[in-house]
N, C-alpha and C positions, 0 to 999 in steps of 0.2 A: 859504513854510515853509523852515526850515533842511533843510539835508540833512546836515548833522556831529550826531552827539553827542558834547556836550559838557560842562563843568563849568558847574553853575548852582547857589546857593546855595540849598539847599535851606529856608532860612528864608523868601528875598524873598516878600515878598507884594504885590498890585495887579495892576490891568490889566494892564501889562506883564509880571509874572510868568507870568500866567495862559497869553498867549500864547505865552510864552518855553516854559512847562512841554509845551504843546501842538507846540507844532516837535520841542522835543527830544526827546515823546515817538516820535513818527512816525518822527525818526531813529536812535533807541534801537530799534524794532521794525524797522526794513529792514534794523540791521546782526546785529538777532538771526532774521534769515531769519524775520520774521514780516508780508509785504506788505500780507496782507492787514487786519490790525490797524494797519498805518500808515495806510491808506487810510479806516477808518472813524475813526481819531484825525483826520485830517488832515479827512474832511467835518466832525467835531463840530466843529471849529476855527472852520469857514466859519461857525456861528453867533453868535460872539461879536461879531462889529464890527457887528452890528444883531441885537439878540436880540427876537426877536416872541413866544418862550416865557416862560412860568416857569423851565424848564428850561433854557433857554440865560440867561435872567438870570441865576440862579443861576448859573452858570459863569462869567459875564462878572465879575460882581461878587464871585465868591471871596471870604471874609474871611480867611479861612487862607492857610497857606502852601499853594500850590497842588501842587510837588512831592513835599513831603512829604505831602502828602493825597492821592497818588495820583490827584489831579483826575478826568487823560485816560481812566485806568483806570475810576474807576467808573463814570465815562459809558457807556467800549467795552463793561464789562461786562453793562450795564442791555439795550445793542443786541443784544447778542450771546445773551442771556437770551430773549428776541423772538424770534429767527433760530431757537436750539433748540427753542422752543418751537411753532415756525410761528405764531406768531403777527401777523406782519411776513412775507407772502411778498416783497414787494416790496423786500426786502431781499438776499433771494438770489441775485440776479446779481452782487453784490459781494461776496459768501461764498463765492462760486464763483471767483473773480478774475476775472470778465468785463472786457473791455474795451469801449473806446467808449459808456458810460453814464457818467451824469450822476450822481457816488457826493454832490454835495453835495446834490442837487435832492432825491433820494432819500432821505438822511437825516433833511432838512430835512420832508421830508412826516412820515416815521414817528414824527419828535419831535413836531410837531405834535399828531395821531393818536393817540399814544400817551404823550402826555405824564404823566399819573394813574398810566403802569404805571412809568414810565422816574425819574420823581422820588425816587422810595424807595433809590434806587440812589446818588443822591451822598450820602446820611446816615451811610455808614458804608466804613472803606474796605475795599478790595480782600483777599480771601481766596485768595494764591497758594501754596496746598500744592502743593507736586509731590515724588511719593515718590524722582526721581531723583538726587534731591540727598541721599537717603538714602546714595549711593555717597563722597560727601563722607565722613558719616561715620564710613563702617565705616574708610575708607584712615587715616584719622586715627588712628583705635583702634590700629589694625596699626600704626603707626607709633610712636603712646603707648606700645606692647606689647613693642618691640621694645629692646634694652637696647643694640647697634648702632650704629641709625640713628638710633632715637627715644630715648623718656623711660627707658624698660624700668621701666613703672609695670606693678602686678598687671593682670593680660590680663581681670578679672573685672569689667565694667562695669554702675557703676547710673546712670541716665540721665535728664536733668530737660532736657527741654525748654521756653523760650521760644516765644510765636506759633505756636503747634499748629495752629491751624485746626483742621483735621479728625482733627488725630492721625496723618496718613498713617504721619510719618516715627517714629511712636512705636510701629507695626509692623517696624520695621525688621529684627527677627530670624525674622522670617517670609518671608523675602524673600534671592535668591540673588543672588551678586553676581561678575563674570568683570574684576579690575577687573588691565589689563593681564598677564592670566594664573594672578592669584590668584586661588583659590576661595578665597570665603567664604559660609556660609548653606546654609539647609535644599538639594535639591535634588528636584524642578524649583523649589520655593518659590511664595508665592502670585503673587510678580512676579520677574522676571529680569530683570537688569540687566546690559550692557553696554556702557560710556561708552567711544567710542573713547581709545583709554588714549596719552598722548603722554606721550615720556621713560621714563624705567625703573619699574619696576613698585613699588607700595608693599614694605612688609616681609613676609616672609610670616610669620607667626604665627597661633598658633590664641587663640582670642579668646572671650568668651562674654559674653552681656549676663542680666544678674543683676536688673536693674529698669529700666523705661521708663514715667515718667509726665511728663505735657505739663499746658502750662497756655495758655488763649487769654481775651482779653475779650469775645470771640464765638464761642464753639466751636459747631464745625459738624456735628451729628451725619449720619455718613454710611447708616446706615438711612434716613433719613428723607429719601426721594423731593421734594420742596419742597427742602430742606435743600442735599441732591444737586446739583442744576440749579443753585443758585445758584452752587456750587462751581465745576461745569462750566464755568458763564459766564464764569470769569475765563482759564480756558485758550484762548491763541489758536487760533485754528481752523485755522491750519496746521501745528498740533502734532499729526499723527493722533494718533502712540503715547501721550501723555500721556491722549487718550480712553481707550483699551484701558487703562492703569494704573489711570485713575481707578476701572473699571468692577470690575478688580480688588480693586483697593483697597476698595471699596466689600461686594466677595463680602466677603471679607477680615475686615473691621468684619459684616460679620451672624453670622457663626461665634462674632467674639470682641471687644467693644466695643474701643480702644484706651483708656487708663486716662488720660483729659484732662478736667481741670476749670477752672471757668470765676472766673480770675483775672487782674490784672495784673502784669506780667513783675517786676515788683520786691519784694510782696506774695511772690508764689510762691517767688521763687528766698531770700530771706529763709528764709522758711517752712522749705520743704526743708532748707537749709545747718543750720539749728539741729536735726535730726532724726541721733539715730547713722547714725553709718557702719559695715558691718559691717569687719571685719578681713580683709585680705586681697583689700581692693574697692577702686577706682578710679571716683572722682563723676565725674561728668561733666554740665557746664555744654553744651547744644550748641541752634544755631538757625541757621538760614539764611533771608535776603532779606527781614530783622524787625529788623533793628537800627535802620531808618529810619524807621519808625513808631512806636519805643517813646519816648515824652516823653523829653527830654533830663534834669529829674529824675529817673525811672525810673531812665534808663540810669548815672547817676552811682549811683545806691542801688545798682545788680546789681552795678557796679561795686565799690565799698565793700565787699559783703557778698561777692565771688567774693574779696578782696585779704585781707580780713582772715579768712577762714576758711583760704584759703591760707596764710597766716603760721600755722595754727594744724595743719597738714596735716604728714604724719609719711608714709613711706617704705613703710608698712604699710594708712595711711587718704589715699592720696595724691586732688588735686584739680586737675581737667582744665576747659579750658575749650575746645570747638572751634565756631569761627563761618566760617561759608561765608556773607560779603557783599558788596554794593561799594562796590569803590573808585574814587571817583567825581573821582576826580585820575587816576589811570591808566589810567579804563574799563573797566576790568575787573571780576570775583568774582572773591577771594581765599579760599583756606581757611587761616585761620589758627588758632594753637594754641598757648594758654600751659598750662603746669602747673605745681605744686606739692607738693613741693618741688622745687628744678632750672631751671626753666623759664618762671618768670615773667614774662622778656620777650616772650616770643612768639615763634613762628617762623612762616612762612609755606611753608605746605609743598606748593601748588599754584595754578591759576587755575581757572579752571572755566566751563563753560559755565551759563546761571543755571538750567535745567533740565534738569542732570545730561548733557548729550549727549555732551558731552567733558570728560577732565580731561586740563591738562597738568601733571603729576609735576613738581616742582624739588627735588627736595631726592635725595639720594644714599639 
């Protein structure tokens, strides 16, 4: 197995991709301090060069691009679904990072065993909300806000998110945030956030969100117990806090559903853009760790439709666009931000860790 992540076209597709997608995964998780999901990427790997399942054919034989389909991901997550569920004890000495065990042998059985439960899991990809990446984009807003540093667009945000999943980040204003010394948000909030903050601190301005609604092509209702656990599955398991958030998150959603319905990113943002704007408000386009799953038509449409309602955006109905992705030539997440009027090209106004743990600040 590779031990670099690296750049891999996220289109290739075949055998060799498949395996390619499975190294880089493994090496993508050790450098995101996640060992122990390298470790069950790297057993599911061991079944491709002789696949005795359904489930490992499938994987062998990928039709798709295997990157961009999250492959490694939905596999881990199908295992990792098992593990919460105790369903697979024999799996928990690898959840625990045991050493001196046989993590392929073990796999190998549970796929076996459980093959009828673990199959349902490559049909759809991977649902990574995490509310931390909601720190993304308040700093953003405060930066839009700020007339300064940033765009100095009305501080009064309506909010349309891409790739919701569960809506986490469409709670956002319920939620406190310490982002290198700026408060922002309710206080204590349903979640508190503190991303160790690198370089100088965003703008500080006061900020208000006016509207938040999401769209997913599989929204994940968080009441709903089944629903829940699947979410859970895709959190590595050496992410404690993002448990404790989710659980939150989750209180959070029973008090007050978050306002997400069940669309495609292009469909939606279309939708929305043609809808007034009040006076005095600042749209905003915003999604993170979804730009790589969204069809490359899609992403040309949100395109089109964010370029030409910008052209159409006045100083009064101004239009934001903030995306927290990666950049998969630098390695990196980027949080980047165009607006309109001003700011069409984009600026890049940090890096980020891809669940929210750190942000490093670039911009003055």
């Amino acid at each position: 197995m590779s031990e670099r992540y690296e750049y891999i076209d996220m289109k290739a597709t075949g055998a060799g991709a498949v395996r390619t997608a499975f190294a880089n995964q493994v090496a993508y998780c050790r450098a995101a301090d996640a060992p122990v999901t390298a470790r069950i990427v790297a057993a599911l790997a061991t079944l491709l060069d002789k696949p005795t399942t359904e489930f490992a054919r499938r994987m062998a034989e990928w039709e798709g691009a295997p990157l961009a389909d999250a492959l490694p991901l939905r596999a881990a997550g199908g295992l990792h679904a098992l593990h919460l569920a105790r369903a697979a004890p024999e799996l928990a000495p690898i959840y625990a990072d045991a050493e001196d065990i046989n993590d392929a042998a073990i796999v190998a059985g549970v796929v076996t065993r459980q093959e009828a439960a673990l199959l349902p899991w490559l049909d759809g990809p991977p649902q990574t909300n995490e509310a931390g990446r909601s720190s993304n984009f308040v700093a953003a807003m405060l930066w839009l806000a700020d007339s300064d540093a940033g765009g100095g667009l009305p501080p009064r945000f309506d909010c349309i998110e891409i790739g919701s999943s569960a809506g986490i980040n469409l709670m956002l204003d319920r939620y406190h945030y310490d982002l290198g010394g700026v408060q922002v948000g309710p206080q204590p909030g349903a979640i508190a956030f503190t991303p160790e903050w690198r370089g100088v601190h965003p703008p500080q301005h006061p900020i208000a969100i006016a509207g938040l609604k999401g769209c997913d092509v599989a929204p994940v209702d968080l009441t709903d117990p089944a629903q829940a656990l699947r979410l859970k599955a895709y959190i590595w398991p050496e992410h404690h806090i993002r448990f404790a958030r989710m659980e939150a998150a989750i209180a959070a959603a029973r008090e007050e559903k978050p306002n997400l319905v069940r669309a495609t990113a292009a469909d939606f943002v279309e939708a929305e853009l043609k809808k007034p704007q009040a006076a005095g408000t600042t749209r905003v386009l915003m999604h993170s760790i979804v730009w790589q799953y969204v069809p490359e038509d899609q992403q040309m449409r949100v395109t089109t439709a964010m370029e030409e309602a910008g052209a159409e955006a006045t100083p009064d109905r101004p239009l934001a666009w903030i995306a927290l992705e990666a950049n998969r030539t630098a390695h990196h997440h980027e949080l980047v931000v165009r607006h309109w009027p001003g700011g069409e090209a984009g600026q890049t106004l940090a890096r980020s860790h891809p669940h929210g743990a750190w942000v490093e600040w670039m911009t003055a």
